[in-house]
C-alpha positions as CSV (number, residue, x, y, z in Angstrom):
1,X,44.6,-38.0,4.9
2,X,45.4,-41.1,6.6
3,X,43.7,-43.0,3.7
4,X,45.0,-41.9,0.9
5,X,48.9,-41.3,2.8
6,X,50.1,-44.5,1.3
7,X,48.9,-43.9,-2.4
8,X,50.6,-41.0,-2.3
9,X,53.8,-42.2,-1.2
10,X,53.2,-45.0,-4.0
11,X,52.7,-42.0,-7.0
12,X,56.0,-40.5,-5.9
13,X,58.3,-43.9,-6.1
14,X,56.3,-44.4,-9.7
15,X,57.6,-40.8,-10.6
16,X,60.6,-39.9,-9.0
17,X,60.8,-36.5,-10.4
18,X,57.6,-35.3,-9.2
19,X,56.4,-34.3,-5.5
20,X,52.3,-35.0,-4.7
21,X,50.9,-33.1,-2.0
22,X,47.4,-33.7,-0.9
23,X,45.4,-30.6,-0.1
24,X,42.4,-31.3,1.4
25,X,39.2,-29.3,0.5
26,X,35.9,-29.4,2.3
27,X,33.2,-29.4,-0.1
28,X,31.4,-26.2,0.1
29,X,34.9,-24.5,-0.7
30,X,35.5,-26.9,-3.6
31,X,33.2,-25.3,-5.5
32,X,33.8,-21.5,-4.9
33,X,36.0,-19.6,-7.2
34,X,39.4,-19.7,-7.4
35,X,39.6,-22.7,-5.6
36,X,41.2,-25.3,-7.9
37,X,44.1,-22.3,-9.5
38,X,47.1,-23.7,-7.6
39,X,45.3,-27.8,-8.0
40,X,47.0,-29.9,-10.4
41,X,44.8,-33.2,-9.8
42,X,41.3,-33.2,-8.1
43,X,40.4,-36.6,-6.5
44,X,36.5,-36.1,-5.6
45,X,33.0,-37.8,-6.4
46,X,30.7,-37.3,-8.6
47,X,28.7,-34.2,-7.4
48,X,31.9,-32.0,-7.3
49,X,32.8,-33.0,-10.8
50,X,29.6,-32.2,-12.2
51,X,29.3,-28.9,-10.3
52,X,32.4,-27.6,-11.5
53,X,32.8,-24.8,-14.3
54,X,32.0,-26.1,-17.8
55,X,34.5,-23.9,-19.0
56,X,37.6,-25.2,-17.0
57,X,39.1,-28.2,-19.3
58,X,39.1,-31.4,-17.1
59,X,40.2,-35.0,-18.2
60,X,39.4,-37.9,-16.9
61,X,41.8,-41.0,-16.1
62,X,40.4,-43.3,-13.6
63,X,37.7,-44.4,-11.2
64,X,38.0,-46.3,-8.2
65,X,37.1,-50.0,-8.5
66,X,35.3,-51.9,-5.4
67,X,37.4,-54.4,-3.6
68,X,35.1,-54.2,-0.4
69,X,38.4,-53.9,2.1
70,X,40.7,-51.4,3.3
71,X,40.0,-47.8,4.6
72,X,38.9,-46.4,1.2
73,X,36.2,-49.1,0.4
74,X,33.4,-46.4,1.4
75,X,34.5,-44.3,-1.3
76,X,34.4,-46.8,-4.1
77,X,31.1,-47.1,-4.6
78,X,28.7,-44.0,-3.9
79,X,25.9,-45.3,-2.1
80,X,23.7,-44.5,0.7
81,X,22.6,-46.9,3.9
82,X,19.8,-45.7,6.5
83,X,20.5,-46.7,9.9
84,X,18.3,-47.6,13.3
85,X,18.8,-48.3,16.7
86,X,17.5,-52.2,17.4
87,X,14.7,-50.8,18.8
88,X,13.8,-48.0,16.2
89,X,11.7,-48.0,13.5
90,X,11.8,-50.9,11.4
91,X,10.8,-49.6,7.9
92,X,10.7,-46.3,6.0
93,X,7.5,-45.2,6.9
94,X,8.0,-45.3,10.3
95,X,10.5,-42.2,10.2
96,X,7.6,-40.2,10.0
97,X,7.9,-37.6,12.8
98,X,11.1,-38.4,13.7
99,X,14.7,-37.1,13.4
100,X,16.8,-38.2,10.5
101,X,20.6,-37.4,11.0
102,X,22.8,-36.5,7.8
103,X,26.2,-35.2,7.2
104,X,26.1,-32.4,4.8
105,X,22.7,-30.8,2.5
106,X,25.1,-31.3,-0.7
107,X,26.6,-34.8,0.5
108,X,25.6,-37.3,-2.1
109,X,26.2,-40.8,-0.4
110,X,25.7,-39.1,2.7
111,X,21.8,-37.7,2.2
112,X,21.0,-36.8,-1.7
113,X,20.7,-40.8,-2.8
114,X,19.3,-41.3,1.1
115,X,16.3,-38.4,0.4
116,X,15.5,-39.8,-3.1
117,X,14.8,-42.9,-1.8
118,X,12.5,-41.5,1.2
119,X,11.1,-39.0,-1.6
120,X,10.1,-42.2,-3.6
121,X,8.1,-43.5,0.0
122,X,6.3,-40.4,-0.1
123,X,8.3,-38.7,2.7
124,X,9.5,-35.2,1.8
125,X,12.0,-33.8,4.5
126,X,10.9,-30.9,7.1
127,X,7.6,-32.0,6.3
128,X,7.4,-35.6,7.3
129,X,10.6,-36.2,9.1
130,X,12.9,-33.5,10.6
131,X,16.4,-33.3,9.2
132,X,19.6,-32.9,11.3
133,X,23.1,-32.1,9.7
134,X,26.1,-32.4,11.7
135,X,28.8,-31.6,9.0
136,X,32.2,-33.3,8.6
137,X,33.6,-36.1,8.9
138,X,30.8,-38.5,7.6
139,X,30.6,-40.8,10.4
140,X,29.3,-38.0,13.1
141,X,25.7,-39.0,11.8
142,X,26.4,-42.8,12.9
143,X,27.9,-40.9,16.4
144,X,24.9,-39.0,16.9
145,X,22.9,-42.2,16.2
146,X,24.5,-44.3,18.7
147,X,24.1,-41.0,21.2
148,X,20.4,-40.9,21.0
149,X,20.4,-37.3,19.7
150,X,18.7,-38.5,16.0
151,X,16.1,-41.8,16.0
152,X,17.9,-42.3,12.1
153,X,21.0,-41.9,10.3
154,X,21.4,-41.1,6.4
155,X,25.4,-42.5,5.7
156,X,27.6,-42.9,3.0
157,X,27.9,-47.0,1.7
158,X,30.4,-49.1,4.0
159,X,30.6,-46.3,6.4
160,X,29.1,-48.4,8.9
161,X,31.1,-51.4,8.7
162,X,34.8,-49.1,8.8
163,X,34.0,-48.0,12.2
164,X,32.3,-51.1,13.6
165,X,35.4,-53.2,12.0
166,X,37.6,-50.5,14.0
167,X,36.0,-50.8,17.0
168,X,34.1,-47.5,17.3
169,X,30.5,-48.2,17.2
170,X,31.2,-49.8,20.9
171,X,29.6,-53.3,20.0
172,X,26.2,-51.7,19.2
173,X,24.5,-53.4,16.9
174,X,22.6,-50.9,14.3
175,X,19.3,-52.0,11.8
176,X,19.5,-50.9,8.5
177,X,16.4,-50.0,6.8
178,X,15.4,-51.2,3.6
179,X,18.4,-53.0,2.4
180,X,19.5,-53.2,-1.3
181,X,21.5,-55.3,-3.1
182,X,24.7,-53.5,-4.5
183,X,27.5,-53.9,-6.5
184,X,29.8,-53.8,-3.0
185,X,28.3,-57.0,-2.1
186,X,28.8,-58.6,-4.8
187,X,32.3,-57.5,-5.7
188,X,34.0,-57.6,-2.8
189,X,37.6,-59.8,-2.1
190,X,36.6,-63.5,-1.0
191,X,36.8,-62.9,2.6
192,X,36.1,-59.7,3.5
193,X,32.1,-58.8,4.9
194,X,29.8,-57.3,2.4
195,X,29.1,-53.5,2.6
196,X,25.3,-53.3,3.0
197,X,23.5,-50.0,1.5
198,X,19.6,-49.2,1.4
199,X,19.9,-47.5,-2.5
200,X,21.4,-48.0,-5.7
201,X,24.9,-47.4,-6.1
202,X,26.1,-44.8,-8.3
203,X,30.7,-45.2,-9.3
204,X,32.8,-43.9,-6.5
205,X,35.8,-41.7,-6.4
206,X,37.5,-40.4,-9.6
207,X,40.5,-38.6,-10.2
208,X,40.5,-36.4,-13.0
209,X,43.6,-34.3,-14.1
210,X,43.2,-30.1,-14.7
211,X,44.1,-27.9,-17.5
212,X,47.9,-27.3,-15.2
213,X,49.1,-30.8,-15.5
214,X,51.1,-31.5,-19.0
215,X,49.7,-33.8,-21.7
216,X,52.7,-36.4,-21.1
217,X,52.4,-36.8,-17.2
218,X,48.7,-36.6,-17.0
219,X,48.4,-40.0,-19.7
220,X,51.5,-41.8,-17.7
221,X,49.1,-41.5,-14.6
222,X,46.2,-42.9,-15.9
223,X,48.2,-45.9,-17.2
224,X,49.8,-46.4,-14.0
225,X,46.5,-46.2,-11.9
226,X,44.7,-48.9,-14.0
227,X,48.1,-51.6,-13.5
228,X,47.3,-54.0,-10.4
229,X,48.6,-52.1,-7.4
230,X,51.8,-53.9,-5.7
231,X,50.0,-54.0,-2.3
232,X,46.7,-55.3,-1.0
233,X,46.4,-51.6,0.7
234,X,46.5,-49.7,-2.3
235,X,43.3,-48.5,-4.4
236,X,42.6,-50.0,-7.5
237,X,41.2,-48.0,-10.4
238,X,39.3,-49.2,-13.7
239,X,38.9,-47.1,-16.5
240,X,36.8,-43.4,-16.0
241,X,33.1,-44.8,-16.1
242,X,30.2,-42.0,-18.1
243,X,28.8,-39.2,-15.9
244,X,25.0,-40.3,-17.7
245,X,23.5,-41.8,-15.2
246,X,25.3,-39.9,-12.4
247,X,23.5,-36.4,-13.8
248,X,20.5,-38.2,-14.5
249,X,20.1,-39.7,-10.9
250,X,21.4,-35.7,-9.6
251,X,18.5,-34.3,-11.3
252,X,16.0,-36.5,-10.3
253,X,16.9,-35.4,-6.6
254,X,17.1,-31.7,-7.6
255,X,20.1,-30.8,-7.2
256,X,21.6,-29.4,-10.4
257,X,25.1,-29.6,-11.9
258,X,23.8,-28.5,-15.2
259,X,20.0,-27.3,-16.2
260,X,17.1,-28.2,-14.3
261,X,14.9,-31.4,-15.6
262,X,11.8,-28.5,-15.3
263,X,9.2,-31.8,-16.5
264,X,11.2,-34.3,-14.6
265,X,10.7,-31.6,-11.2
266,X,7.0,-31.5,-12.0
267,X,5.9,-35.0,-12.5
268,X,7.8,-35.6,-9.3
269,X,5.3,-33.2,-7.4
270,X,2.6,-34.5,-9.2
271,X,3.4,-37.9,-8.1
272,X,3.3,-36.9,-4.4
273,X,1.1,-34.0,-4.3
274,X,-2.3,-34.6,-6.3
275,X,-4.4,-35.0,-3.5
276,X,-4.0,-31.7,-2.8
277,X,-3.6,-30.3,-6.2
278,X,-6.9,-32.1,-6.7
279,X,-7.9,-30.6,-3.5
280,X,-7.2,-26.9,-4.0
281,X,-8.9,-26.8,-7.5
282,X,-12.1,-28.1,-6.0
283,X,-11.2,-25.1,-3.7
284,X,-10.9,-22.8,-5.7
285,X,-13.7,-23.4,-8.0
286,X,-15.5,-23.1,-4.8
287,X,-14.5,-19.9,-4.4
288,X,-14.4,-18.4,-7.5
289,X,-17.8,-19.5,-7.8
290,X,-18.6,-18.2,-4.0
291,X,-17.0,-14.5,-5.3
292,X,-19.3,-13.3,-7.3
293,X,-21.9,-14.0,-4.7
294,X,-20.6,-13.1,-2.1
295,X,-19.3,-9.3,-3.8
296,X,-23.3,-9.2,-4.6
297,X,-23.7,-9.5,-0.8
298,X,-20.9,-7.8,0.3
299,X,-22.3,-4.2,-1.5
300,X,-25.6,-5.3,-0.2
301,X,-24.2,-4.9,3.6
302,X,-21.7,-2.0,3.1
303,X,-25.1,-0.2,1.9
304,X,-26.4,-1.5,5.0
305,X,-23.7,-1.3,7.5
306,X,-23.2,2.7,6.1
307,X,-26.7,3.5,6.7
308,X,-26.6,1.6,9.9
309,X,-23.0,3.5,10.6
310,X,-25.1,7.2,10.3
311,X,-27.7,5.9,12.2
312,X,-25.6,4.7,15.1
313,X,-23.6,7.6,15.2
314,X,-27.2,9.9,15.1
315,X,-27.7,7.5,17.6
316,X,-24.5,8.7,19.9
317,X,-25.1,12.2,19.7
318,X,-28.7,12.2,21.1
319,X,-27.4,10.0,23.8
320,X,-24.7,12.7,24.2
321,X,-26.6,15.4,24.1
322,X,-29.2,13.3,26.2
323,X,-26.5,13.0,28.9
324,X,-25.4,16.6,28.7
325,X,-29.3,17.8,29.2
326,X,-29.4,15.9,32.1
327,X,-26.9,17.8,33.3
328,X,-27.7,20.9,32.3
329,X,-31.5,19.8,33.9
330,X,-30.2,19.8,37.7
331,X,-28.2,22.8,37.1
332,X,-31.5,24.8,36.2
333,X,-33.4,23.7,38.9
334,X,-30.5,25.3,41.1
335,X,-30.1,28.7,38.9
336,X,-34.1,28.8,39.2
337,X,-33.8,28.4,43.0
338,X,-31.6,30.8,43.7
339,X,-32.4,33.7,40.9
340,X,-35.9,34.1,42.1
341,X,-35.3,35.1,45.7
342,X,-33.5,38.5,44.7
343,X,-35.9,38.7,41.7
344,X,-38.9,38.8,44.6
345,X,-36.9,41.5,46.3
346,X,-36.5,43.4,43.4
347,X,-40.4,43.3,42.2
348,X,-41.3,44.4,46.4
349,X,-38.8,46.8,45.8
350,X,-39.7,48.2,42.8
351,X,-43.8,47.8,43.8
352,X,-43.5,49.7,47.0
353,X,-41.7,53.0,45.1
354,X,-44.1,53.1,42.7
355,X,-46.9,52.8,45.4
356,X,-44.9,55.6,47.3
357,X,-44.0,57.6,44.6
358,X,-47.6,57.6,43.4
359,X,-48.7,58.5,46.7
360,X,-46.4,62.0,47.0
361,X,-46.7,62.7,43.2
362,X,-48.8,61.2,41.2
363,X,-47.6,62.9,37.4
364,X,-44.0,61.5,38.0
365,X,-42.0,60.3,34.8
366,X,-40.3,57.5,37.3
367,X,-43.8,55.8,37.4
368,X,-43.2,54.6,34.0
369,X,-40.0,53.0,34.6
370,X,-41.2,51.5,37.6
371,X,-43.9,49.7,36.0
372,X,-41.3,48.9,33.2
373,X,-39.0,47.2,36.3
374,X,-42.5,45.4,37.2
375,X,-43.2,44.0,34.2
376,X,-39.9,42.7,32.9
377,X,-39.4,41.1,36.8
378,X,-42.8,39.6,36.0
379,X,-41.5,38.3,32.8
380,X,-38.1,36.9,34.5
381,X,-40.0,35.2,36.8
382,X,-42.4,33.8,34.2
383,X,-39.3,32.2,32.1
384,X,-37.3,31.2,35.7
385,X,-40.9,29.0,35.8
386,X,-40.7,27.6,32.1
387,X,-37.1,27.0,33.1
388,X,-38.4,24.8,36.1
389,X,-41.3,23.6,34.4
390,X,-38.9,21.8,31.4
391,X,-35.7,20.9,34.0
392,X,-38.3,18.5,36.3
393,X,-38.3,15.1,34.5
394,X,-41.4,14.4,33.3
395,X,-43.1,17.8,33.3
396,X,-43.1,20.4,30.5
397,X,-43.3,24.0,30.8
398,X,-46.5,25.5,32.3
399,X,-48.3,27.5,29.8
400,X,-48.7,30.5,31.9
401,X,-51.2,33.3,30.4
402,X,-52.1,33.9,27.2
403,X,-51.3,37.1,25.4
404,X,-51.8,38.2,22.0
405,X,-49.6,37.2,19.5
406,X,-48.8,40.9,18.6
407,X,-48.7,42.5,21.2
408,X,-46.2,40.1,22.7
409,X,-44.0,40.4,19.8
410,X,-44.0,44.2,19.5
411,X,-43.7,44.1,23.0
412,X,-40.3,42.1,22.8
413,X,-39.2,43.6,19.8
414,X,-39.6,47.0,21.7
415,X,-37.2,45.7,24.7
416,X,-34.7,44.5,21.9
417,X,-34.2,47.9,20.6
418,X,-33.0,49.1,24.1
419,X,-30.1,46.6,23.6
420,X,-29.7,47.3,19.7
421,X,-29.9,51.2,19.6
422,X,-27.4,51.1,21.5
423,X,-25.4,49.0,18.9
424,X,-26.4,50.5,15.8
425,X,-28.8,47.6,14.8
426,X,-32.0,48.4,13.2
427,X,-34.9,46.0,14.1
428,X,-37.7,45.5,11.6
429,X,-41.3,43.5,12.1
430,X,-43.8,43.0,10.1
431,X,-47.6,41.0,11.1
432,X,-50.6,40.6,9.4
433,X,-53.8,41.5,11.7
434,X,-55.5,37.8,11.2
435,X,-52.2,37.3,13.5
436,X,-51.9,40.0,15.8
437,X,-54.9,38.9,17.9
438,X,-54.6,35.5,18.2
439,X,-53.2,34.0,21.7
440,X,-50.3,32.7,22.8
441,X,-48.4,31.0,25.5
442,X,-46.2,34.3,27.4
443,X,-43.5,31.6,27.5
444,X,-42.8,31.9,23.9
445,X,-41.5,35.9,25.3
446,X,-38.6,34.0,25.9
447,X,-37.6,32.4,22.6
448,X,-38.3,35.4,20.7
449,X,-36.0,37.4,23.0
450,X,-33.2,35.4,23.5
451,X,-33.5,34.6,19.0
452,X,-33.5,38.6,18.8
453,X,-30.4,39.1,21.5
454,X,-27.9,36.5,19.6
455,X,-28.8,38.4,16.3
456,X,-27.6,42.4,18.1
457,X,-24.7,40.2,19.8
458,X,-23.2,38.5,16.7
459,X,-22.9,41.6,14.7
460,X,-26.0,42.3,12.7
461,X,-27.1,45.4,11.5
462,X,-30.5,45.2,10.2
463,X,-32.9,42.4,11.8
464,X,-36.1,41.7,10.4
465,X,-39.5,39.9,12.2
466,X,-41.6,38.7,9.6
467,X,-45.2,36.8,10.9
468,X,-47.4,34.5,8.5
469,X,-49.7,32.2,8.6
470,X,-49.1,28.2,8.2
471,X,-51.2,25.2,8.5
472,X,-52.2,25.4,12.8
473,X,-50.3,28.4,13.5
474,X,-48.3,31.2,12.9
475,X,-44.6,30.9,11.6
476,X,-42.6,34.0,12.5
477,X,-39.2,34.2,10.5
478,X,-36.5,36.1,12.3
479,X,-33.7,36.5,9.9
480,X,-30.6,38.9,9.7
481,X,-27.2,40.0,8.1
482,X,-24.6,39.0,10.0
483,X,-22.0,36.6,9.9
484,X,-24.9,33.4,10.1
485,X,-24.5,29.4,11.7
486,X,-21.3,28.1,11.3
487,X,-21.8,24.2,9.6
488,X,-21.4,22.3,12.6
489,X,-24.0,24.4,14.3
490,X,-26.5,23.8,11.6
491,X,-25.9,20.0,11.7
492,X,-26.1,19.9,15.6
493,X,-28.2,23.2,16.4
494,X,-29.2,22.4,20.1
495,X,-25.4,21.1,21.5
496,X,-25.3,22.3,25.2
497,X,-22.3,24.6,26.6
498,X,-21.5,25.1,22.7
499,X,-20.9,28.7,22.2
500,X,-18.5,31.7,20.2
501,X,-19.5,34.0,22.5
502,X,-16.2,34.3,25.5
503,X,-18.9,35.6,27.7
504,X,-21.7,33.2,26.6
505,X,-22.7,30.0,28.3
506,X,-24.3,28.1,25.7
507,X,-27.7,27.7,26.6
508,X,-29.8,30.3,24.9
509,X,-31.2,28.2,21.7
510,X,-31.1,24.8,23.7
511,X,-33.3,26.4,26.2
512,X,-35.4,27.8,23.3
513,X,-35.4,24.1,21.9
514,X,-36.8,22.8,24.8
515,X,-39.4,25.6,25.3
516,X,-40.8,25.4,21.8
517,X,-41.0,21.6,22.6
518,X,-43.5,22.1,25.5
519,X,-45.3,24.5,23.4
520,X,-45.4,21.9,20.5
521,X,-43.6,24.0,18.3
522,X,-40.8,24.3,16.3
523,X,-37.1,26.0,16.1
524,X,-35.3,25.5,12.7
525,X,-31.9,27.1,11.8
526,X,-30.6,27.9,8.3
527,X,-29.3,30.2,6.0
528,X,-30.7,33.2,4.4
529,X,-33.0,32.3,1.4
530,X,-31.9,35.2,-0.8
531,X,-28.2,33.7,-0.7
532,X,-26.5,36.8,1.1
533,X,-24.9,36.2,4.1
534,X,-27.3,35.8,7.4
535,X,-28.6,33.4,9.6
536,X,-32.9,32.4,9.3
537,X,-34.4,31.4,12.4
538,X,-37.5,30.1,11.6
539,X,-40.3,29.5,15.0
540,X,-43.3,27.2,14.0
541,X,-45.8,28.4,16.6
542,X,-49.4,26.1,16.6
543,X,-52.2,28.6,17.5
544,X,-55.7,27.3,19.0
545,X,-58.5,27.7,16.6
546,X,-61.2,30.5,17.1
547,X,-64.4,30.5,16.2
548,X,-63.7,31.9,12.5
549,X,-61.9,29.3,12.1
550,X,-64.2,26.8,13.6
């Protein structure tokens, strides 16, 4: 405002009938809508004429002429000057790292022309130098400079030599880096100190005239700016110079007042950036030839990582069920402990009645039943010693004696049907007689029995017991119509503490599991064969050879 104060008090004597106001726009508003309506004249540079809306007519009557003096010199020539400290960096390159202070993104003297010409040293900002804005006025840059807050300052041309001819760079004495020569050195007044710039200079100020200001007034300007101004203070004007070159040098910097120079954009970054173009195609040939490999291997290991996968996870659930046995181990030795001192009582108990009772009367029907109570105390005490034999670590179940294979099934069958008469459930067996004779282990008793009591508990009515011969043994099939093995079961038959039963423990078929184990047989669980409904328990027995067989 101070500036330009005197030619407008110079416009208003030239036309008395007309009042000039300057209105001061910063340039980010400049450009939005609506802000030129109420303008009659817009005095700007060269960015905000070319930004503005092709549509909006605009005529052009002067451009400011370099004289090198007074307060307006730094806006007759458009130019940009990069400053150090004394004891900065000394060229271009050595702004590498550093912080380079600039007015405004969109300022043209004062960072535009100053990046083009770092662009053109191969320094591309926020990459290889740090940019720091500080807005308007244009000489906070030079301010911040002489502060120590940026190492480098991006100005507009003869900004530096208005405020050290003012007095307001305190004597410092600045560097500037790669000077240029430029039209303000060679045109300025005899006398007055050139203005030194590090680019080209691009014309300065113009004043153009808007679609508001009549046909008559707007041509009586122009002729009066281009007559030699009455005072040395005053701006001299020359005629409006082409907008060419401004655009041209605007799109070679990227920022657009019209379309985008797409080629101009890409031989730019070709220029810079074909090291790593060059680079990242080797890359990717790389990898494009690495793919197809490397998808070949990739299926190769997700075959092998699944099958590794089930294998580890087999892997967790025997070292779960592992852990769980051992568990299950010291809790058996105590049950087996404890259950066989009132199971000695009761055998004593039962043994001395029967003695009594045979004494007194001998045809009694209780002597049955008390040889029934003997036998199936015997029995208890023969599993509580398979149950101690497989819960020491080590050690498998003792074999006990040997019966015969049918009459220990028929035997167990016939205790069954106590159980299942009472139930409802009809209990079938069948044996062929190469069978029935052959011995066997009294511990299998157990896993007969406690197959046969989970088939009357879970709701079967008809069971059936069917012996046969297989390779080294017998294979009896227990199978039945109830509701059958639920999936999980069938995948992990011997889980301990798993059970449907509320009352039940859990126990029963891992207890047969590790029974058949000592016997070196075998406990299988499926589904009926036939396809009804019904579960199949299948007991691979190995029998010693007899002579027949021999």
């Amino acid at each position: 405002m101070k500036a330009w104060t005197g030619w407008r008090d110079w416009l208003e004597r030239r036309f008395p009938g007309e009042r000039f106001d300057l209105v001061p726009l910063m340039p980010d508003r400049a450009l939005q809508h609506g802000a030129l309506d109420n303008l009659d004249f817009l005095l700007a540079n060269p960015v905000q004429f070319g930004a503005l809306d092709p549509g909006r007519p605009v005529r052009w009557l002067a451009t400011l002429r370099p004289s090198g003096r007074g307060d307006l010199r730094f806006l007759e020539q458009i130019g940009s000057a990069i400053w150090t400290r004394e004891a900065g960096p000394a060229s271009l390159a050595g702004l590498r790292g550093l912080r380079v202070g600039a007015v405004d993104p969109q300022a043209l003297g004062g960072y535009l022309l100053g990046v083009e010409l770092l662009d053109r040293e191969g320094l591309v900002p926020g990459r290889d130098y740090v940019p720091v804005f500080s807005g308007f006025p244009a000489e906070r840059p030079l301010l911040q400079l002489l502060a120590g807050q940026v190492d480098a300052a991006i100005v507009p041309l003869c900004l530096y030599e208005e405020l050290r001819d003012a007095g307001r760079l305190g004597g410092v004495s600045l560097r500037l880096l790669r000077p240029a020569a430029t039209d303000a050195r060679t045109g300025a007044d005899a006398g007055s100190p050139p203005c030194e710039a590090s680019t080209r200079t691009l014309p300065g100020w113009s004043l153009a005239a808007l679609d508001t200001v009549p046909d008559a007034l707007a041509a009586a300007v122009g002729r009066a700016l281009l007559e030699e101004p009455p005072a040395a203070d005053l701006p001299r004007w020359s005629l409006p110079v082409s907008s060419a070159d401004v655009e041209r040098r605007l799109r070679r910097i990227d920022y657009v007042s019209g379309d985008r120079d797409i080629w101009a954009q890409t031989r730019r970054l070709l220029a810079h950036y074909w090291p790593w173009l060059v680079g990242l195609l080797a890359c990717a040939s790389w990898l494009l030839g690495s793919s197809l490999w490397l998808a070949r291997v990739a299926r190769r290991q997700r075959r092998r990582l699944r099958e590794a996968h089930e294998q580890l996870h087999a892997y967790e659930q025997a070292l779960a069920r592992a852990d769980r046995v051992a568990s299950l181990e010291e809790m058996a030795a105590g049950i087996a402990h404890e259950v066989k001192q009132p199971l000695s009582a009761i055998l004593q108990y039962a043994e001395a009645a029967a003695w009594r009772l045979k004494s007194e009367t001998p045809d009694s029907a209780l002597l049955p039943v008390l040889q029934r109570i003997r036998d199936e105390v015997l029995r208890c005490d023969r599993a509580i010693a398979n149950l101690r034999g497989w819960a020491r670590p080590g050690q498998t179940a003792p074999v006990g004696e040997r019966r015969a294979l049918g009459v220990l099934v028929e035997q167990v069958i016939g205790m069954a049907r106590l159980q299942a008469g009472r139930q409802g459930v009809l209990i079938e067996s069948s044996m062929p007689a190469a069978l029935a004779e052959r011995p066997v282990s009294s511990a299998f008793e157990q896993v007969l029995a406690n197959v046969l009591s989970n088939a009357v508990q879970f709701g079967a009515g008809l069971v059936r017991v069917q012996a046969s011969a297989c390779p080294g043994g017998a294979r009896i099939e227990v199978a039945d119509d109830g509701p059958g093995f639920e999936e999980e079961h069938l995948r992990f038959p011997f889980v301990p503490f798993r059970t449907t039963r509320r009352d039940g423990l859990g126990l029963g078929l891992l207890i047969a599991q590790r029974i058949m184990l000592s016997l070196r047989g075998r406990i299988h669980l499926g589904r009926r064969a036939d396809g009804r409904p019904g579960a199949l328990v299948v007991l691979d027995l190995p029998l010693e050879p007899t002579r027949s067989d021999s």
